[in-house]
C-alpha positions in Angstrom: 19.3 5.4 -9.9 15.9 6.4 -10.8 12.8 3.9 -9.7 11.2 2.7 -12.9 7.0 3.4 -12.7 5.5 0.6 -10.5 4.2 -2.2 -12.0 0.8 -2.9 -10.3 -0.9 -3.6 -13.4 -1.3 -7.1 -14.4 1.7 -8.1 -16.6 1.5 -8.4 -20.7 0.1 -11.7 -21.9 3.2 -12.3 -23.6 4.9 -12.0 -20.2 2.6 -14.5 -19.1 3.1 -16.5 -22.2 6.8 -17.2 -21.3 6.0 -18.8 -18.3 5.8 -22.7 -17.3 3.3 -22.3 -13.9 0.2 -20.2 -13.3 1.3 -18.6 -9.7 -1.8 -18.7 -7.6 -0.4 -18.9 -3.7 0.2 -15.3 -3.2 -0.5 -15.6 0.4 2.7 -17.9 0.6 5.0 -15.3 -0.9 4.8 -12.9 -3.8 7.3 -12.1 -6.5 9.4 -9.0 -6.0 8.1 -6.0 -8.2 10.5 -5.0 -10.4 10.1 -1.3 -9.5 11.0 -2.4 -5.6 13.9 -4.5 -7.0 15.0 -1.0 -9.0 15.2 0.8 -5.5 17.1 -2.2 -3.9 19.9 -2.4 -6.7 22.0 0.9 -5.4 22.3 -0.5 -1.9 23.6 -3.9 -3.1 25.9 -2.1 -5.1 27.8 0.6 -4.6 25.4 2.4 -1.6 26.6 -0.6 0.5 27.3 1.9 3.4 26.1 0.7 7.2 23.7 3.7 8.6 25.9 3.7 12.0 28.8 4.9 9.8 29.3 8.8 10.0 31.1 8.9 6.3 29.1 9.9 3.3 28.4 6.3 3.0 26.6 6.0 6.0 25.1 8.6 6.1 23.2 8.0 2.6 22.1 4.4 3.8 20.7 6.3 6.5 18.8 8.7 4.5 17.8 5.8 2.6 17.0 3.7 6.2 15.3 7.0 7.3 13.0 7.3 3.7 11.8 4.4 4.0 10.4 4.4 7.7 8.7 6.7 6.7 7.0 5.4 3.8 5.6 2.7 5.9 4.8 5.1 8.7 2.9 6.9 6.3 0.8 3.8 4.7 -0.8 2.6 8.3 -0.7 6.6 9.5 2.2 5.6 12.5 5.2 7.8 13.6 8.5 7.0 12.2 9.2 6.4 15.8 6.9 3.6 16.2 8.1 1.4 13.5 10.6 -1.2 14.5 12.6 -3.0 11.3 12.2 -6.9 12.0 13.5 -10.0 9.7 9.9 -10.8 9.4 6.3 -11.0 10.9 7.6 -14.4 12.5 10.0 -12.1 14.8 7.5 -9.5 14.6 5.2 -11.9 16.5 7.9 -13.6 18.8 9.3 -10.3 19.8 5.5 -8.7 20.9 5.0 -11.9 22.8 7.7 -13.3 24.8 8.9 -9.3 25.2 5.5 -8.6 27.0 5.7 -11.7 28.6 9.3 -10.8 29.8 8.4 -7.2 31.0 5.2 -8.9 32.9 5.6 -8.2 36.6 2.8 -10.4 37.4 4.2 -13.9 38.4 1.5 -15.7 36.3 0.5 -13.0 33.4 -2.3 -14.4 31.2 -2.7 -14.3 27.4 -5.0 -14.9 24.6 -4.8 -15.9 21.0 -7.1 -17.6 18.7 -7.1 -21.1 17.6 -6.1 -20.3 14.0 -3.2 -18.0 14.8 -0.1 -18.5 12.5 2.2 -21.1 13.8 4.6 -18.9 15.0 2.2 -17.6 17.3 0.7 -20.0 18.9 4.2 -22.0 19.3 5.2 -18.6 20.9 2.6 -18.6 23.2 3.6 -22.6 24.2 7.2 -21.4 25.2 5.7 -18.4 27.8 3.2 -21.1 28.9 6.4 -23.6 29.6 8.0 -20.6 31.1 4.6 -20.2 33.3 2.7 -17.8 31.8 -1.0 -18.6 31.6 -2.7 -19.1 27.9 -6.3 -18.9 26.9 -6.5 -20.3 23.2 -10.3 -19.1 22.2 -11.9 -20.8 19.3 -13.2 -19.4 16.1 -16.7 -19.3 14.6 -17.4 -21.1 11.5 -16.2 -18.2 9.5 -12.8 -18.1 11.4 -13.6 -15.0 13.3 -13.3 -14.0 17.3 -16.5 -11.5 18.2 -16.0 -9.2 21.3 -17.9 -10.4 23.5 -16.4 -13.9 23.0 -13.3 -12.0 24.1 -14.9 -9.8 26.9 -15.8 -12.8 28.6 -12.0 -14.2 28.4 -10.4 -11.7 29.7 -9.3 -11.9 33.5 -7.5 -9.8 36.1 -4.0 -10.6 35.6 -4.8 -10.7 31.6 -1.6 -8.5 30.2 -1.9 -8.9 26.0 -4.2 -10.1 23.4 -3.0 -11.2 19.7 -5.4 -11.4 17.2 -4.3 -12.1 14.1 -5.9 -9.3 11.3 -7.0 -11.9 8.6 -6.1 -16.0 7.9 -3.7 -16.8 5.9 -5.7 -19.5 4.6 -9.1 -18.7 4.9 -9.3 -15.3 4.4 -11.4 -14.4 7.4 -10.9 -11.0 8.6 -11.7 -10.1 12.5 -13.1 -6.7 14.0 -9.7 -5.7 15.2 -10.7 -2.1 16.1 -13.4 -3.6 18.2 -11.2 -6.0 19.8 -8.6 -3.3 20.5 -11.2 -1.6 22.4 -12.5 -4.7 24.6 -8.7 -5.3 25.6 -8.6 -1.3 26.2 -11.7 -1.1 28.8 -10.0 -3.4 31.0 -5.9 -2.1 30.5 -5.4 -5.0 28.2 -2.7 -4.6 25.4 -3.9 -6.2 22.0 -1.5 -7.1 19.4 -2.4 -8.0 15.8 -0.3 -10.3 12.8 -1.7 -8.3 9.6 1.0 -10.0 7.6 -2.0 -10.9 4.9 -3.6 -7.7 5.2 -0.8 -5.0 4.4 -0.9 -4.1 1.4 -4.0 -5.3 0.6 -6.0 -3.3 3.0 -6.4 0.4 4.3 -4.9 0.6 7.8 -5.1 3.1 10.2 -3.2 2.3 13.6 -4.6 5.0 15.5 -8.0 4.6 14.0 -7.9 1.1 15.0 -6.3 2.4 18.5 -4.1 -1.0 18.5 -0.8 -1.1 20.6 0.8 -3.7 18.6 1.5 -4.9 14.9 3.8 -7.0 12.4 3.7 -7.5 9.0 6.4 -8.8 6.2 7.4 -7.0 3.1 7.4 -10.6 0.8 3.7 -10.9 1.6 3.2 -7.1 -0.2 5.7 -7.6 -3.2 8.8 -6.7 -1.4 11.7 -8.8 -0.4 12.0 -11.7 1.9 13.7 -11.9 5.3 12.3 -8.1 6.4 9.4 -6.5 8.3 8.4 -4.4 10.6 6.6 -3.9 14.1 4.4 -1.0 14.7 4.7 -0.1 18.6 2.6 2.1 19.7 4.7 4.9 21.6 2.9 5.2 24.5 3.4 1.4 25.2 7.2 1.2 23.9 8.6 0.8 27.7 6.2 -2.3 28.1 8.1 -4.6 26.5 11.8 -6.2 26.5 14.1 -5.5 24.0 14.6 -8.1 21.5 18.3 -7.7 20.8 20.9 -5.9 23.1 23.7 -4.1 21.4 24.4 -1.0 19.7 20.8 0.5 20.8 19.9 0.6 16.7 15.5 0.4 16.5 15.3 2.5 19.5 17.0 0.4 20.9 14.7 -2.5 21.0 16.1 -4.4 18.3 19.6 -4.2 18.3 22.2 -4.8 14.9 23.0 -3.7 11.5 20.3 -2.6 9.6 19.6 -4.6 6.2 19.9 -1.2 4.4 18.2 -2.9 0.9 15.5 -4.7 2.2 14.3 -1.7 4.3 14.9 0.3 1.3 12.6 -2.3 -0.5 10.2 -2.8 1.9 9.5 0.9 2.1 8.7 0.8 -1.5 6.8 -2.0 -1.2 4.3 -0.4 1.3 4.0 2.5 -0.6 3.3 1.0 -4.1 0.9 -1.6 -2.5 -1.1 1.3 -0.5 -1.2 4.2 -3.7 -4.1 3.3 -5.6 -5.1 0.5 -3.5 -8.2 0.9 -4.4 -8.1 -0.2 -8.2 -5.4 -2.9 -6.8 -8.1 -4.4 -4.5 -11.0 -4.4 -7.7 -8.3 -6.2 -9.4 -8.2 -9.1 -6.9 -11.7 -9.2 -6.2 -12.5 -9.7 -10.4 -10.4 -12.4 -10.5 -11.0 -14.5 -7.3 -14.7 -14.0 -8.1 -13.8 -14.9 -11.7 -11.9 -18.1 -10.5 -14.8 -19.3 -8.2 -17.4 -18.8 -10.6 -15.9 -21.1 -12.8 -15.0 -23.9 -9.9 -18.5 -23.4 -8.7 -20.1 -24.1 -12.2 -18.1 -27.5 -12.4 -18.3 -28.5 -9.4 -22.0 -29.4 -7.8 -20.7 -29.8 -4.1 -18.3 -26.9 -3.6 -17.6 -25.6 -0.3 -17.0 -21.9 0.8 -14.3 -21.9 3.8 -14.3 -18.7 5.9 -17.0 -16.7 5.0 -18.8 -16.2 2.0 -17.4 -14.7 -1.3 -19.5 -11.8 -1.8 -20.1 -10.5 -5.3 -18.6 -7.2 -6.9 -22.3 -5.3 -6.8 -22.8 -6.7 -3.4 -19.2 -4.9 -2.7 -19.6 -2.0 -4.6 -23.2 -0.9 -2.9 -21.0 -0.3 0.5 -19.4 2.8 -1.2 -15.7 3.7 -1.8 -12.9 1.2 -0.2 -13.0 2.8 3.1 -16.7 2.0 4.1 -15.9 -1.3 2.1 -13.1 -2.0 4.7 -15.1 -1.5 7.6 -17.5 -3.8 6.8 -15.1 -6.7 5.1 -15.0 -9.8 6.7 -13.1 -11.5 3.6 -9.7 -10.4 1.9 -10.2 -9.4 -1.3 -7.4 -11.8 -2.8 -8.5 -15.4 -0.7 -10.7 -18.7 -2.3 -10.4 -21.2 -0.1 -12.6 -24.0 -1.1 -13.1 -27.7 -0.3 -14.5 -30.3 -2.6 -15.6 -33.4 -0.7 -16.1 -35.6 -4.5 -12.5 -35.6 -5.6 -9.7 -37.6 -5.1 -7.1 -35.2 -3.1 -4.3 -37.5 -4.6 -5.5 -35.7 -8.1 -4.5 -32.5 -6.8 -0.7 -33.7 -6.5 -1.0 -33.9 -10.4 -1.5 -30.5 -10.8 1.7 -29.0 -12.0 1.1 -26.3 -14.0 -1.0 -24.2 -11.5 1.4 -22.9 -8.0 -1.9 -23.1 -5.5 -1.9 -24.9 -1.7 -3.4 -28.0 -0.6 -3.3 -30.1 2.2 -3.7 -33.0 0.1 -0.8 -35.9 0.4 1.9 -35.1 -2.2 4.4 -37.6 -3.5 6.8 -37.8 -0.6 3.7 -38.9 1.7 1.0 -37.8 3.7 0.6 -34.5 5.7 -1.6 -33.3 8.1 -5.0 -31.6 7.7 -4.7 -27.9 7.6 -5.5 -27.2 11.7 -7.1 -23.8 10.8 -9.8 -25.7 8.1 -10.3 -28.4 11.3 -11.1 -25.2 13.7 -13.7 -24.2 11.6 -15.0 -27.8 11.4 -14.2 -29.7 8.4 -13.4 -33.1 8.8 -10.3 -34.4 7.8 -11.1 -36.0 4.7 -12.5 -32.8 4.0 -9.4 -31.0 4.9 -7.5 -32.7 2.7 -10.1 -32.3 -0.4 -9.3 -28.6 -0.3 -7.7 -25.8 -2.3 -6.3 -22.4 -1.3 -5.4 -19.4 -4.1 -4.1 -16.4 -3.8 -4.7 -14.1 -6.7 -1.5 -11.5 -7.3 -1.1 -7.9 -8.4 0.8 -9.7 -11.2 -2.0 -12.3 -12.7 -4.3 -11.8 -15.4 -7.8 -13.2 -16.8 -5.8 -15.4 -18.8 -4.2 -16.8 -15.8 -7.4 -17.4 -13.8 -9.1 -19.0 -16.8 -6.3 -21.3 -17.7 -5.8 -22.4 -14.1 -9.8 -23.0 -14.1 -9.5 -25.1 -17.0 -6.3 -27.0 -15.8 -7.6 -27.9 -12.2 -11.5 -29.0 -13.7 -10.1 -30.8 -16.2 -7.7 -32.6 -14.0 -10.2 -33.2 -11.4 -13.0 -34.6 -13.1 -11.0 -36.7 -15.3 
């Protein structure tokens, strides 16, 4: 079956008309394009073959398998050989981790993540620490970055791997991975990244960025849930343990059937999300800047958390995406913002706009967002505070409704 034309333009208004709730938390999840869902139909269907099969049906799943490896190869410049299907950046991360830590011949090997890592990394690193590894948890700036020289001065002997995460899921801060990568390679450190939010939304170069390690999920990049990959650098493949022993399937590091349609989708994904990514990431930038304009005029005491939104002439006076990139310290898609006047029970009210908040809901109080706490708002702050996520799919209309929805709730 033929792939309809990608849908990365934003959708009809009178696509958006039919719907109930503006969808604003695209760092949560993001819907499925309909192009990637196209690809994924035949391999639901009647392409249900299992790529170990040597029939005709097995092998076309694994042409199919084989296609799209290298469509994600291609979109972060990798070898086929280095990309490793996962369920998900959370086994992405747990596999780089506790498979380093288990290969470590060291008897106490030391690590270091940073104190705003997604949970599933930093509860990764508390099971090697249980099982006696050694765990430095460094602390982030005010803007939610590590530097290199805070991480230079970390680093010990028996140090074996370094994860810093690419860019916060809820702040939006982006770190100076290719310059961490080469702190952690000047001492025969491995570094590992999560760039599940920045996939997709960012040009990445592995070997420009010289990292050993990455993950990444394909529902973060419009593709389906319960896949992802691991890039592994091939020079550093036989430094960590398998993840699943079986029938040697991932090069034998992850062992099991393949999901033949999710990789089949999460290959599209990757390579609608990284053709034309340039007019993709102008897209998000108009509209978060759009969206915090309007907050910022209603609100007198707005803060900025992570670092500051910069404008589209400050942006475009870098040049073309790629010297844009190198200098970006904010994804292109993030507002996180807190405002200290309102009542956070208000934002519980807010039905008709899909955004996050660590405000109590109605089944009861949660806790303050640990990453907005790192970079030093209180907890009454914390909870006074709003994340959004702007999508390939939303519009003006969208951002403007939403605006007028959460002022107008807020300041009643």
């Amino acid at each position: 079956m033929p792939s309809q034309q990608s849908t990365v333009k934003p959708q009809t208004p009178e696509r958006t008309a039919r719907r109930t709730t503006i969808y604003l938390d695209n760092h949560a999840t993001t819907p499925i394009d309909p192009a990637v869902l196209d690809m994924m139909l035949p391999y639901l269907k009647e392409d249900f073959g299992n790529p170990a099969s040597t029939h005709s049906y097995g092998v076309k799943a694994q042409y199919a398998i084989d296609q799209a490896r290298k469509k994600v190869a291609d979109a972060i410049n990798a070898d086929t050989g280095e990309i490793i299907f996962t369920a998900g950046a959370t086994e992405s991360n747990n596999f780089v981790i506790k498979g380093v830590y288990d290969h470590s011949f060291d008897k106490k090997p030391h690590f270091i993540v940073s104190s705003i890592e997604h949970k599933c990394i930093l509860e990764a690193v508390k099971h090697i620490e249980n099982q006696g590894a050694s765990v430095t948890v460094l602390t982030v700036n005010k803007d939610g970055r590590i530097t290199p020289s805070q991480l230079e001065k970390a680093l010990r002997p028996e140090t074996v791997l370094v994860s810093i995460m690419f860019a916060n899921n809820e702040i939006g801060s982006i770190n100076p991975v290719k310059e961490l990568a080469a702190v952690c390679h000047n001492h025969n450190v491995l570094f590992h990244t999560d760039a599940a939010q920045a996939v997709g939304k960012l040009p990445i170069d592995v070997r420009d960025l010289d990292i050993d390690f990455m993950s990444a999920s394909g529902h973060k990049f419009y593709g389906p849930k319960g896949i992802g990959f691991v890039y592994i650098k091939k020079e550093v493949q036989e430094s960590i343990t398998p993840l699943l022993d079986g029938g040697g399937q991932e090069a034998h590091l992850r062992s099991g059937t393949l999901n033949v349609p999710g990789i089949v989708g999460l290959g599209e994904a990757i390579k609608l999300s990284t053709t034309d990514m340039e007019t993709q990431f102008w897209h998000y930038v108009s509209l978060r800047n759009r969206l915090y304009d309007r907050l910022y005029a209603a609100f007198s005491d707005v803060i900025i958390n992570g670092p500051t939104v910069s404008s589209i002439d400050e942006l475009k006076a870098l040049g073309g995406l790629a010297a844009i990139a190198d200098s970006l310290d904010r994804l292109p898609h993030n507002l996180n913002i807190t405002l200290p006047s309102i009542d956070p029970g208000q934002l519980g009210k807010i039905y008709t706009v899909a955004f996050s908040s660590t405000s109590a809901c109605s089944s009861g109080e949660v806790e303050p967002s640990y990453v907005l706490m790192n970079i030093g708002r209180t907890e009454d702050e914390a909870k006074a505070s709003l994340r959004f996520g702007i999508g390939r799919f939303n519009t003006e209309a969208d951002v403007d409704e939403a605006a007028d929805i959460l002022i107008n709730t807020l300041l009643a």
